[in-house]
C-alpha positions in Angstrom: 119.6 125.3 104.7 120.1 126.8 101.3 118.6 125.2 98.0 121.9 123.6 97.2 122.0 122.2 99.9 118.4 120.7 100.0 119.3 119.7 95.9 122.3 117.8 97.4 120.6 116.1 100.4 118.1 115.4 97.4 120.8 113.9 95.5 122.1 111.7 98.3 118.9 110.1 98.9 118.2 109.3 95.5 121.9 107.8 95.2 121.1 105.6 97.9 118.4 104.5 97.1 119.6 103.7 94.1 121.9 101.4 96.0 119.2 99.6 97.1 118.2 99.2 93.9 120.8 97.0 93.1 120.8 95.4 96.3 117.6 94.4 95.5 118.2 93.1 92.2 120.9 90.8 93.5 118.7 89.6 95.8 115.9 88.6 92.8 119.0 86.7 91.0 120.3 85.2 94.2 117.2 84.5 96.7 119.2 85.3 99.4 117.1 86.2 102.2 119.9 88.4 103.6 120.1 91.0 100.5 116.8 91.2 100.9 117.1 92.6 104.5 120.0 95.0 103.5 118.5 96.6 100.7 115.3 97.3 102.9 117.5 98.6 105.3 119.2 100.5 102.3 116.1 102.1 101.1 115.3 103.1 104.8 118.3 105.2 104.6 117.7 106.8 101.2 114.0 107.8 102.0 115.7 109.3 105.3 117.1 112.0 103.4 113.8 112.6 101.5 111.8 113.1 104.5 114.3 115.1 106.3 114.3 117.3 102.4 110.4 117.8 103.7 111.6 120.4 106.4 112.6 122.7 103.3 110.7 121.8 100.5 107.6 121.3 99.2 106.4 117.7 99.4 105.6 117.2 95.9 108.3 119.5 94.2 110.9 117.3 96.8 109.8 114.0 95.8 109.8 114.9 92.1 113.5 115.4 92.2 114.1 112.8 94.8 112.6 110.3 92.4 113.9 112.1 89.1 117.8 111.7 90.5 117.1 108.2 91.4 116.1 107.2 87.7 119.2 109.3 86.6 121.5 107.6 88.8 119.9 104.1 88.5 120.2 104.7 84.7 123.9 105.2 84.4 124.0 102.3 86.8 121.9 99.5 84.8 123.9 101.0 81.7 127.5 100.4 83.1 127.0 97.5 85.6 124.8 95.7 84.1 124.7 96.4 80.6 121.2 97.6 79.9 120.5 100.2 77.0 117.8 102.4 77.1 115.3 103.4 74.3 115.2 106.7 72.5 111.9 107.5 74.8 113.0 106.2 77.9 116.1 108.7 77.6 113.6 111.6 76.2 111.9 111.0 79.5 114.9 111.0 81.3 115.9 114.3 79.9 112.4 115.3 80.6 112.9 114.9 84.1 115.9 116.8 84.5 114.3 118.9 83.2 111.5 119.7 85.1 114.2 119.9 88.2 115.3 123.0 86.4 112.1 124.4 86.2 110.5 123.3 90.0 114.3 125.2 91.3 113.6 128.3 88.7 110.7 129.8 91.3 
């Protein structure tokens, strides 16, 4: 598997699990028992793709970026859908973090 292909699967996960992100944020406004169970389920399926990334990549340098396109995604998510800003530091740390994808691929 090449390494944009491992980057992708990367970015899949994280995308999904950002779904479940929201799932699960629903369910903390709704108490509905069944979001709950779907955005488990959800999560199940993003962290599929990170362990399946573990065949390829490091541990530590996959979950880094697993976790780094998750905030990314799940940013421009809570910013759009549900209308919540981010701080100056919270976007430095963003930047941060795509950041230091750039660097863990620049081997």
């Amino acid at each position: 598997m090449t390494n944009s292909s491992v980057l992708l699967l990367l970015f899949l996960g994280g995308s999904i699990l950002t779904i479940g992100d929201i799932v699960m944020k629903k369910w903390v406004t709704n108490n509905e028992i069944h979001l709950f169970i779907i955005g488990l389920l959800v999560y199940l399926i993003g962290l599929i793709f990170l362990s399946y990334s573990f065949k390829y990549k490091n541990i530590a340098i996959a979950s880094v970026i697993f976790i780094t396109f998750n905030v990314l995604t799940l940013s421009l998510i809570s910013w759009i859908y549900f209308k919540e800003t981010l701080s100056p530091y919270q976007l430095v740390g963003i930047v941060m973090g795509i950041g230091s994808i750039l660097m863990l691929e620049l081997e």
